[in-house]
BAMI-192288 format. One record per residue: x negated, y, z negated of N, C-alpha, C, O in turn. Coordinates in pm, whole numbers, plus 50000, padded with zeros to 5 digits. Atoms other than C-alpha are relative to their C-alpha. Layout:
BEGIN
XYZXYZXYZXYZ
...
***
This chain:
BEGIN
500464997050134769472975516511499074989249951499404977649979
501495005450051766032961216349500414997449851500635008149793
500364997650165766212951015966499564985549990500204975350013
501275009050024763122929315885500194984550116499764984650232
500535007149968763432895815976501514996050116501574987250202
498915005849928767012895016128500415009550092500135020550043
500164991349884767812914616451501484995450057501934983950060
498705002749962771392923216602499805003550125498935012050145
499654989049874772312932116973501344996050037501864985549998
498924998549945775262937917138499784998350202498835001550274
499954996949877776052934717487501084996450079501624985550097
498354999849915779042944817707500424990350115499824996850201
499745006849891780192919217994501394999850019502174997749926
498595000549998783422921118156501364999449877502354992449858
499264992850107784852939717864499904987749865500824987049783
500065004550132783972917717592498774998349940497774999750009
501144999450024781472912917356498954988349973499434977249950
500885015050043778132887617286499225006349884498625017149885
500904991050113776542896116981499004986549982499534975549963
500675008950023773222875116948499225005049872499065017049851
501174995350134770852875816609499004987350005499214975750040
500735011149999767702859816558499335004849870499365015849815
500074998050159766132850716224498514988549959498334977750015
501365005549969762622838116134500484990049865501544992349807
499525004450120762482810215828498664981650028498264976350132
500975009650035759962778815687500704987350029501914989150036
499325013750037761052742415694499014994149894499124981949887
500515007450042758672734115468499415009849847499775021349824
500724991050127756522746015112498684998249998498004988650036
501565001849970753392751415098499125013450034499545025050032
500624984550002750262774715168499975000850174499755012250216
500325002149812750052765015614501824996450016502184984850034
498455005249946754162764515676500005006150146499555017450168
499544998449861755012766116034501265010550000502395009349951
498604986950000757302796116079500934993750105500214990550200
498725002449892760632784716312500465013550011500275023049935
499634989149975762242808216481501734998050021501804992650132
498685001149962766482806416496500385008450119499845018250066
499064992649945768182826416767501984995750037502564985850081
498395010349995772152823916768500795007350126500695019350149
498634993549901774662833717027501154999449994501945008250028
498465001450064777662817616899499834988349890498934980049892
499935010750100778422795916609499774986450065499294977649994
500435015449941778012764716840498764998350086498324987750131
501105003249906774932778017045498585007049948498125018149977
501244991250137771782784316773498984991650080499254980150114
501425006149925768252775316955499014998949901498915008849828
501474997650157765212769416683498794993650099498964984250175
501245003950009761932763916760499215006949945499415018349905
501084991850065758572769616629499185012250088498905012750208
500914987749918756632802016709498764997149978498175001750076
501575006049914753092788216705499515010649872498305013049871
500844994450097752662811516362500014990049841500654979549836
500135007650102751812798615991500475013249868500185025149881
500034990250105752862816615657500464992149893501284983049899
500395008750155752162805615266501875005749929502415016349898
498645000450047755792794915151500135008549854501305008649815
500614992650107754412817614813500735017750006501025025749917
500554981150006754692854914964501644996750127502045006050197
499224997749909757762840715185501485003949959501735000449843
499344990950098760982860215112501344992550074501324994050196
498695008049965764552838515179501255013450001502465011750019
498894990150008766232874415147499785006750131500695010250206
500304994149863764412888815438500194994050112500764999050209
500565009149941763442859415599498185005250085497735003750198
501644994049995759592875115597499145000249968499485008849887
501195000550125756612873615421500395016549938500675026849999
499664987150083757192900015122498915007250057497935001350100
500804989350014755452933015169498564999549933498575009949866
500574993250129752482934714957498755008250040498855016750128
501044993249986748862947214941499144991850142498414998550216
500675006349907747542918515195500675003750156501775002150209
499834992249845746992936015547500744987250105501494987950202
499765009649834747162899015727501744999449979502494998650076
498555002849956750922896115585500935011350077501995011750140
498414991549864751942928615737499714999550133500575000050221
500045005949842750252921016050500414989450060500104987050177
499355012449965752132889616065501355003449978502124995150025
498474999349961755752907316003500165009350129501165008550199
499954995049900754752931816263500194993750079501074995750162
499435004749821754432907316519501314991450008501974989650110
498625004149992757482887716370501285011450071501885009550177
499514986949951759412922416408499845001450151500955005150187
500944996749893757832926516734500764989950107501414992550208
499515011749921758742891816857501355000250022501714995250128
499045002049995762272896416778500695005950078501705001550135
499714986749930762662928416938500044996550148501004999850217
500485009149846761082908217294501004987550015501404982850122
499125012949966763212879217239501605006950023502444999950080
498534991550033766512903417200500025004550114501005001450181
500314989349833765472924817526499894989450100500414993450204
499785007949889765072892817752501374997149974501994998250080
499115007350015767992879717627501095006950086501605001150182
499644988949940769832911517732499974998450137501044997950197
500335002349866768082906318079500814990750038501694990750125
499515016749938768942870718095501475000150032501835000950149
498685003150053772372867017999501075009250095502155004150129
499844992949893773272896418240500164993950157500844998450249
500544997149916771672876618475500704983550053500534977950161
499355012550003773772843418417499114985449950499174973649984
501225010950039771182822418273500264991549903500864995849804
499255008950097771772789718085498565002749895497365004149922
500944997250090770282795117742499564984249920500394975249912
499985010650076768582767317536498584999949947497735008849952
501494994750092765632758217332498684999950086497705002350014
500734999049909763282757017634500005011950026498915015750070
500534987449942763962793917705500005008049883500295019949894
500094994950154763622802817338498494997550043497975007150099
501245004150021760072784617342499135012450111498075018450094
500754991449873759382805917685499445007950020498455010950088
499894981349993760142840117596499104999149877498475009749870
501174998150076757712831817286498904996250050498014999149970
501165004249963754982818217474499605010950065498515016450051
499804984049923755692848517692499305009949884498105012949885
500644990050086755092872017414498704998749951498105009249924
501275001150068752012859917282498904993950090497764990150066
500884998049787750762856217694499024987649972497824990249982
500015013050064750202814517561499854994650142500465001750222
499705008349964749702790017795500744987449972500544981649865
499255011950091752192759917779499924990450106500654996150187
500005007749837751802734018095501064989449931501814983850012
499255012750029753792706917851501515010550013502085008150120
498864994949986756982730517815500515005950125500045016450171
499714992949888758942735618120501505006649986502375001549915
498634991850012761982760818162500884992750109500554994350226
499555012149942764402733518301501345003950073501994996950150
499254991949911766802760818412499835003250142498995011050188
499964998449894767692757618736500375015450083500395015450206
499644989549953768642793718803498845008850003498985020750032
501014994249985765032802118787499514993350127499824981450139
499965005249830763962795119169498434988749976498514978450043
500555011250006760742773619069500484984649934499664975449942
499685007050049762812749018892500834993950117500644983850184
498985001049824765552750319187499164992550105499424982650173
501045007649841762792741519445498674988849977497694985650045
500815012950065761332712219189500854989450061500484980150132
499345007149996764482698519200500614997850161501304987950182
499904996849826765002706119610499064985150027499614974850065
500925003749986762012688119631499924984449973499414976350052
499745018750041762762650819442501495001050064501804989150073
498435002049913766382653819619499024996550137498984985350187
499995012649872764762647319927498984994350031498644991350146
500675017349966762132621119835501364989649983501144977649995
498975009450040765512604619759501075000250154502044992750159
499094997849927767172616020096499174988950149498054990850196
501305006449918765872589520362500095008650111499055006150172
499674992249857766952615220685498665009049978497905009650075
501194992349967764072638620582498874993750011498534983149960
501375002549960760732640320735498835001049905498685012749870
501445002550047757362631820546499625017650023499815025849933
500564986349924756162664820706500775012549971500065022449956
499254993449993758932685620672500134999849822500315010449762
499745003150172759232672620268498735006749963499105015049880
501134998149977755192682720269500115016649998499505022449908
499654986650034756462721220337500095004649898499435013049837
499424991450120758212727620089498804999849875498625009549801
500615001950125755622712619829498955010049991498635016649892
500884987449969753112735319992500235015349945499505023849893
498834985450074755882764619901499594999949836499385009849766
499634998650109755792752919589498955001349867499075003149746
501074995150087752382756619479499225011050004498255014749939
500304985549965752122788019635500925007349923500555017949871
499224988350077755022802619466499444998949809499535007749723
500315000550109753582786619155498775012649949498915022149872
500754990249958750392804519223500445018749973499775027149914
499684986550009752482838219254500305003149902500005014649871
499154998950138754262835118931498764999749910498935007649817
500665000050143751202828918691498895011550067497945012849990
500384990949947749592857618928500815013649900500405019149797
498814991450093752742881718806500314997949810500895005649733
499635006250175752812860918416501765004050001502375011349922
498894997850037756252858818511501024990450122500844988450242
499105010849911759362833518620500815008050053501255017849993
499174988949927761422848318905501424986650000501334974750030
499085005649955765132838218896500455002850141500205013450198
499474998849865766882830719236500465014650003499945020850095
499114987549987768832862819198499445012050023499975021150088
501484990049981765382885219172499805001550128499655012550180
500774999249860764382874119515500715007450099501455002350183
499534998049882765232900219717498855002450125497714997850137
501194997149861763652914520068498445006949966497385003150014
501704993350106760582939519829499354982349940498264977249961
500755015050057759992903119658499574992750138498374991550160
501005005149855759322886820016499505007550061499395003850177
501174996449942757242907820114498615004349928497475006949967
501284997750127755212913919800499074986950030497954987850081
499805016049944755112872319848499084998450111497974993150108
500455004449825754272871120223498005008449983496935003150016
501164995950037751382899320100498864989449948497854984750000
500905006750091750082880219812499344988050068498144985850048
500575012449923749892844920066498945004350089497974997250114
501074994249909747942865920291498424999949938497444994049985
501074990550057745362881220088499474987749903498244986649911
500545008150065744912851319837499604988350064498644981950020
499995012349975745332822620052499024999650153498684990650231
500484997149850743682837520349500804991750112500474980450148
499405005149925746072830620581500545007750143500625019850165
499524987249885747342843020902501335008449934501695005349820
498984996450020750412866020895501404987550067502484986750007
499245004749995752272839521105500234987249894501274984349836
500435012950118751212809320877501385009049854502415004249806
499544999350143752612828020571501545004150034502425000349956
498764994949944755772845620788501064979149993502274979749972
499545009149977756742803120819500404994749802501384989649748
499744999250173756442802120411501625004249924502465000449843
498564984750040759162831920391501204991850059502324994150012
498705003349901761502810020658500194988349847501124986649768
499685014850119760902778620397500735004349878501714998549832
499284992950162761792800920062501415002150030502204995349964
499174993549954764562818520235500774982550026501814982949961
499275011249956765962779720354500334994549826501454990949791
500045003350157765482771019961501415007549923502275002149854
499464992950055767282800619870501825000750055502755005249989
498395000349919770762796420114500104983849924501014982349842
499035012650065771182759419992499795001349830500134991249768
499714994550127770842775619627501405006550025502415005749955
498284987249977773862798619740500654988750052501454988449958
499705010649965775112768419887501004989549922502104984449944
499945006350131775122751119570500555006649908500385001349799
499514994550103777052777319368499715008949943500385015249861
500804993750110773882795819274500265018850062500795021450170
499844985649928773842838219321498655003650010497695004149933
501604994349943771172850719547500705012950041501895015750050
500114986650006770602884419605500424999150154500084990450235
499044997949889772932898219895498895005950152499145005650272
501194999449893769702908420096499324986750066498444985850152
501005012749971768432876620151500954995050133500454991850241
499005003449882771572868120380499455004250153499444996150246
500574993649874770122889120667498855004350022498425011350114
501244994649996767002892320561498844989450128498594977450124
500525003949885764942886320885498294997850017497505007250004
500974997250056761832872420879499294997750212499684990550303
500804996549894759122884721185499764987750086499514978150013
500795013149925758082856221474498975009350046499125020450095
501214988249970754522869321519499924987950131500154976150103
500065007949873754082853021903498314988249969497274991149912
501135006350047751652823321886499124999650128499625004850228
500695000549884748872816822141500204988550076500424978350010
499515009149973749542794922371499134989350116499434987550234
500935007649929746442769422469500514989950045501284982449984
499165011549913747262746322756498634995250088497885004550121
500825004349877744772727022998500885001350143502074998250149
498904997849925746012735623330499284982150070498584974350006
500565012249920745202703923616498915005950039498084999149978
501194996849934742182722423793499134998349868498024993549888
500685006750171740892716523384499824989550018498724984150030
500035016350057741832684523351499044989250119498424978650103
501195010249907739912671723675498925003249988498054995850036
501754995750035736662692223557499704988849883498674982249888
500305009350043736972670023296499894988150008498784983049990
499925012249901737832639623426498404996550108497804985850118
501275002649929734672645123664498885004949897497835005449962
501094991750072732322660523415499474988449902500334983449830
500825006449992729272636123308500164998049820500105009049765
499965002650134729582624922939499494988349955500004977949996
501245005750076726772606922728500844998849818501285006749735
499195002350147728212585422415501334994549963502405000449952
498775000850015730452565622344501275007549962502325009550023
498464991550069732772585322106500705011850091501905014650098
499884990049920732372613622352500924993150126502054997450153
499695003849881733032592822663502294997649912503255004649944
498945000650032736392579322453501145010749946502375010349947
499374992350007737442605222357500745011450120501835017150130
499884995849819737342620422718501454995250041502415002150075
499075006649952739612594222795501045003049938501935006350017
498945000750065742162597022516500615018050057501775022050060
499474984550031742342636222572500844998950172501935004650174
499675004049880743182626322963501564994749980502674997850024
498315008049994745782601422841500845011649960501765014050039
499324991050079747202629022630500655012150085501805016450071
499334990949873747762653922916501014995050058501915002850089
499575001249913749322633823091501734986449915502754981749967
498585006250046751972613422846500345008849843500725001549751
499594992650013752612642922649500564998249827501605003449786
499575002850135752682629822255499085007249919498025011249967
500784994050058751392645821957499084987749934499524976149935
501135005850022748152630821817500464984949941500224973449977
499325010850064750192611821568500044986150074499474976050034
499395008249943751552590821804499324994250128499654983350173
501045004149899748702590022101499204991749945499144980349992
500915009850007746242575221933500394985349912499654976649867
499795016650061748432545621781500764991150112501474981250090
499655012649905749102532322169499174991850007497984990749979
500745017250008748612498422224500964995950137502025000450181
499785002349885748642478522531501504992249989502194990350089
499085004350008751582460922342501365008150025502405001450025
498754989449974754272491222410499715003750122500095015050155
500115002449819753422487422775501394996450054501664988449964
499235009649918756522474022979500155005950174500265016850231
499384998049850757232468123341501085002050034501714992649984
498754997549979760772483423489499954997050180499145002450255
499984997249880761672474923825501465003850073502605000550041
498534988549958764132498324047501134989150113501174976850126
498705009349889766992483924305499474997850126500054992350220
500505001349837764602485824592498724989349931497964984950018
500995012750014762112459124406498835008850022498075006850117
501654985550036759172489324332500244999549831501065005949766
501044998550104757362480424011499995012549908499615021049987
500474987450062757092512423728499674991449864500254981149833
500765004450131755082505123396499995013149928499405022749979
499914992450086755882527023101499884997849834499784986349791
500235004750167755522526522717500715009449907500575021449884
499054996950112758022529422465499325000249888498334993249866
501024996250097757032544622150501275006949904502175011649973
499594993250117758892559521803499575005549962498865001249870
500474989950053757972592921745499765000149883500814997849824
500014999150141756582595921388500425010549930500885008249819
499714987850029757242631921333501505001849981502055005649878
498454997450004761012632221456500844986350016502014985750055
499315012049973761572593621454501094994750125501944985850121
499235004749926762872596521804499584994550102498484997650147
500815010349915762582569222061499905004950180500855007150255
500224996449875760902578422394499284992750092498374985050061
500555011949903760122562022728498955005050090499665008850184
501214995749928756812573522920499614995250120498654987650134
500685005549867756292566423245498474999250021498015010550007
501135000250022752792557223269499465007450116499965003250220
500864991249857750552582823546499074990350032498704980749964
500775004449937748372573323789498494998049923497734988349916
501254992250066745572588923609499854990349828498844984849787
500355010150120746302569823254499854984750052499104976150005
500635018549978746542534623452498784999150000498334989249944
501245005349935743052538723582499145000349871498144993149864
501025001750166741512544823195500514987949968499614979949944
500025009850057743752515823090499634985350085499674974450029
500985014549969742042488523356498685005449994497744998950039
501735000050008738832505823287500164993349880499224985349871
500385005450113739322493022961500964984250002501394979349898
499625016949971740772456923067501654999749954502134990149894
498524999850017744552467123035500025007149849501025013349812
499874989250131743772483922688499665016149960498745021650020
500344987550010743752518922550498264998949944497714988649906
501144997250067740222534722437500104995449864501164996749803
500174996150124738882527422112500125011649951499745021850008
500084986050054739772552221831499255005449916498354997149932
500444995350065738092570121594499794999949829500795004149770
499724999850164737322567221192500764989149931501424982450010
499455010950111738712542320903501265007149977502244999749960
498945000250075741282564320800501265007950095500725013350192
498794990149934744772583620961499025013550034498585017150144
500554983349999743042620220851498395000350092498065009450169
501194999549968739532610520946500134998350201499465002750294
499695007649845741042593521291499875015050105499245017950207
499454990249883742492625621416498835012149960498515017150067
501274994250014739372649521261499404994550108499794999150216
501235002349897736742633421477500655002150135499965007250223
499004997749883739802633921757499155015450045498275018150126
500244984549964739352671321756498585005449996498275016350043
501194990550004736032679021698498774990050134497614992750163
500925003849883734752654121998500915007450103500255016350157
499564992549919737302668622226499185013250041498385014150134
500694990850039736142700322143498605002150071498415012250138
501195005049953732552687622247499774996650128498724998150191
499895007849870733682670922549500635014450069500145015250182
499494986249932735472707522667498805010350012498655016850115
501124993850029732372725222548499124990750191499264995950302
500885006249885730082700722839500875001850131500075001850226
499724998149891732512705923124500315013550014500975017750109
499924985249964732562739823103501575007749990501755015350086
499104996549977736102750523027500085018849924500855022849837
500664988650059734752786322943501135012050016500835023149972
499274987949935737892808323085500395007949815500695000249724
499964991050088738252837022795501435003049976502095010350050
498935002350028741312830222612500405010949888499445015749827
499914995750167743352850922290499994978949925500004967449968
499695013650092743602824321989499335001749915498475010449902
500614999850172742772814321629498605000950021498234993150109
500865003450052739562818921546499425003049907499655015049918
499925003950122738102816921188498755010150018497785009650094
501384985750008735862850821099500144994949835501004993349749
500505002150125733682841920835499815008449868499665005249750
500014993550121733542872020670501565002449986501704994549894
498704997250029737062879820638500564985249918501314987449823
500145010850008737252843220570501184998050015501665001649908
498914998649878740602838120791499584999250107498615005350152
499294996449871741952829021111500295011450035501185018349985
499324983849915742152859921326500324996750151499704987950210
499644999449842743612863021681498615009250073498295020650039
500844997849926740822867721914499724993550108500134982450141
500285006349866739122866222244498894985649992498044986649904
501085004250006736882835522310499954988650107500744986350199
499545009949841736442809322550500674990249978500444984949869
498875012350008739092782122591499394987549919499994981749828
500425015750082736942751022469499705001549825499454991749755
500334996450103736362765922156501404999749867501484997149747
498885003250072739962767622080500944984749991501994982049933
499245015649954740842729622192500164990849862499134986649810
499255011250068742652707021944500394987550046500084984450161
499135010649970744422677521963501345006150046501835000150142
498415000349950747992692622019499805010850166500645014650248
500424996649838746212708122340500464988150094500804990950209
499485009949915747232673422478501634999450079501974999150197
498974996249918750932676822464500515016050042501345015450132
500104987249952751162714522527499704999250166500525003950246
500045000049886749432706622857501074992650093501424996650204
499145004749904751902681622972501075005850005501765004750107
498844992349989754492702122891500515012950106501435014950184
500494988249877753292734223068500154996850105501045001250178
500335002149845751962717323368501394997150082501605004150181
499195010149976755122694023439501005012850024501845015250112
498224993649978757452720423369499655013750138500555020350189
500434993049919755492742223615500204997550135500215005650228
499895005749872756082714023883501715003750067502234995049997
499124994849936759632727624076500484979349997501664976549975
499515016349975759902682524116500194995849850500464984249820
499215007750115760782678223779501065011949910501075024149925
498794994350026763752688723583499575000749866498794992249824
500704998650145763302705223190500474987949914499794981549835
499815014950080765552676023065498634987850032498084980049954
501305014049991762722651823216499454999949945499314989949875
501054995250100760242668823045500245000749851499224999849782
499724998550111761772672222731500484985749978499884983149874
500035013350006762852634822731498764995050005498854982850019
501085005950013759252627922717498985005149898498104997249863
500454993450106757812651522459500915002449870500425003749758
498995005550110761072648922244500265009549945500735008849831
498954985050037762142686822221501634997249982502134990750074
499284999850039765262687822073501265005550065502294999250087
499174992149892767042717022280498835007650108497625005750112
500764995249864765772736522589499555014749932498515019449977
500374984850063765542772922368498434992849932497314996249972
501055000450021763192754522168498574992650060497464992050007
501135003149904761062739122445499375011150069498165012950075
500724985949938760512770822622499525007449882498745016449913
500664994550111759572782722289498754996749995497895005549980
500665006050033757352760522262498365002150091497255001450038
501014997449855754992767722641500175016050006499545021650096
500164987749985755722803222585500765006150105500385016850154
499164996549880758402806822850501515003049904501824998849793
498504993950111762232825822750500754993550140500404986950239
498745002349917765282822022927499795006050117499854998050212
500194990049952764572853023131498994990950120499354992250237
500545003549955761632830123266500794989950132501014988650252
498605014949896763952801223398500815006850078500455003450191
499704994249928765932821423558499435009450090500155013250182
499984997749890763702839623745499264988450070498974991550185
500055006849872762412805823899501194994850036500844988450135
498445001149987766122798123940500145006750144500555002550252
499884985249862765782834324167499464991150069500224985450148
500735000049884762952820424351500654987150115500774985950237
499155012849918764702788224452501055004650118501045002750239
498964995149935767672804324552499405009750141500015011350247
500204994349839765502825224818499504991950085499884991350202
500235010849934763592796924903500784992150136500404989350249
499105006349933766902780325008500495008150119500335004950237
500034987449903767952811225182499465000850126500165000450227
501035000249959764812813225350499624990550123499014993250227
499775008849904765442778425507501134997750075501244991050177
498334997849889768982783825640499335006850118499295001350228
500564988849925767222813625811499054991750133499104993550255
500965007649919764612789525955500484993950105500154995450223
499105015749897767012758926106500975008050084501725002250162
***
């Protein structure tokens, strides 16, 4: 029920009742008074703030709480939208309160800024049961947590200006409880289409929200019972590797320039000790050491602290990286650029250059960036075109694990995979794979009984 300036509702919850009213009113006299707005819920929980309107304390009516009626059009177009407002603040409330939502004068200010479609960047809705607030506060929990990763902390923030993005897209705050499986995929849409992104790029978004949203449920909070099993797609990635008949075209292939020539070298080392960029181009001849075995045979390897997963790994040094590090008098190549970002940029785009001159032309799938669509698309094109930096450890991974003389723990003790599911993930090989060279062994062996 509506009567002028004061507004009743009712609403049923586990058989009892909430009756809220809200009630417009001046703090002040005068012809420019700031209208406040009351809403109450219980005798101990009354919210006030101002509604952002003005009305001449003269024509204002302490019985209504309204500007009186009269002949002037602007005062009834100013109880209309009071009326109006109250009606919008009564109907979220309804929503809300349904919906378990802590009420206070922040979501008073909200649902009026809301109505009158306001920008507010200083007022924030500090309710955590709305999922951008949840994944603010996700977010300073673990700059405070020292176990998480730089990189991994970096996700989420990414999430979080994308979901921001979605919300002033929609002119509207989604509580945790909203998000079901139609909302991630509206979501996964919108990242697509606005952000130009691949489908897997934005499918890794959906895994991050969805991780947001279980340690909300976690925490006490109620997420929508879809989200539990809600499964999100692995779109298969491409999987660029240098094989060795590569890596010696390069290795022999004629290169003009310094940066070029060094870079040659570093992409060499990189094949063959199997780190991501991060961590290749900050060796130094000082994480060198000599090990020698029980038969008095010499091995030289270099210990190093992963930056990514902070875990410590030992590298046997190859034949192939000694001979770059006495070309360069026991030291690695010079690197690239003044800064971290700039270092590993020029990384990739001389590589790149240096793959381009030896010809590594074999016609690969993989990202490549269509200008009119303006996106990454999966397409054919020739291998050097797709070369990066994490082409380095990819190849050692591949190749090595390709060799029958080494074992996947070896390999994975040197690239710093975690488990064996996600190493074969990683080269594009399943279980299914391993086992059938498993088969072939086993005939192999066979094969030689048969022989002797």
């Amino acid at each position: 029920m509506l009567t002028h300036g004061k507004c009743f509702v009712s609403l049923i919850c586990s058989k009892t009742y909430k009756m809220a009213t809200s009630k417009f009113y001046l703090r002040s006299k005068g012809k420019d008074c700031a209208i406040q707005m009351q809403f109450s819920i219980s005798r101990t929980l009354k919210m006030r703030t101002s509604t952002g309107l003005i009305s001449n304390s003269n024509v204002w009516s302490d019985k209504t709480d309204l500007p009186t009626l009269g002949k002037n059009a602007s005062d009834k177009n100013l109880v209309t939208k009071l009326q109006n407002l109250s009606t919008f603040v009564l109907e979220a409330y309804n929503v809300d309160f349904a919906n378990g939502v802590n009420f206070s004068n922040d979501w008073l200010k909200s649902k009026i800024n809301k109505y009158f479609e306001r920008e507010n960047p200083t007022t924030e809705i500090e309710d955590d049961n709305y999922f951008s607030i949840y994944l603010k506060n996700n977010i300073e929990l673990r700059k405070l947590d020292s176990r998480t990763k730089k990189t991994t902390d970096q996700k989420f923030i990414q999430l979080q200006t994308k979901f921001t993005d979605f919300e002033k897209t929609k002119k509207k705050k989604y509580l945790i409880s909203e998000i079901d499986k139609k909302f991630m995929l509206v979501f996964r849409k919108h990242l697509i289409d606005k952000f130009k992104i691949m489908e897997s790029t934005a499918n890794r978004s959906l895994k991050n929200l969805k991780t947001v949203l279980l340690d909300a449920r976690d925490n006490g909070k109620t997420i929508n019972h879809q989200i539990n099993n809600f499964s999100i797609e692995t779109v298969p990635a491409t999987k660029v590797f240098l094989n060795f008949e590569e890596i010696k075209k390069i290795k022999e292939s004629t290169i003009i320039g310094n940066d070029l020539i060094h870079a040659k070298d570093w992409l060499i080392i990189g094949c063959y000790t199997g780190q991501r960029v991060s961590d290749l181009l900050r060796m130094t001849k000082e994480m060198i050491f000599t090990k020698t075995d029980s038969n008095g045979e010499s091995f030289q390897f270099i210990e190093l602290t992963q930056q990514k997963t902070g875990k410590e790994v030992t590298i046997p040094l190859h034949d192939e990286v000694l001979k770059i590090i006495n070309k360069y008098d026991g030291n690695f190549p010079p690197t690239f650029g003044k800064t971290r970002d700039s270092k590993f940029a020029l990384f990739n785009r001389y590589i790149k250059k240096v793959c381009e001159i030896s010809k590594i032309n074999d016609i690969v799938k993989g990202k490549v960036y269509d200008s009119k669509e303006k996106r990454n698309e999966i397409k054919e094109t020739d291998k050097w075109r797709l070369t990066s930096s994490h082409i380095c450890r990819r190849s050692f991974a591949t190749n090595f694990y390709g060799d029958k003389r080494f074992t996947t723990p070896q390999i994975m003790a040197i690239t710093g995979h975690g488990s064996e599911s996600v190493f074969l993930g990683y080269i594009g090989k399943s279980s299914s794979d391993h086992a059938m060279t498993t088969a072939k062994t086993f005939k192999e062996i066979e094969s030689q009984k048969i022989a002797n």
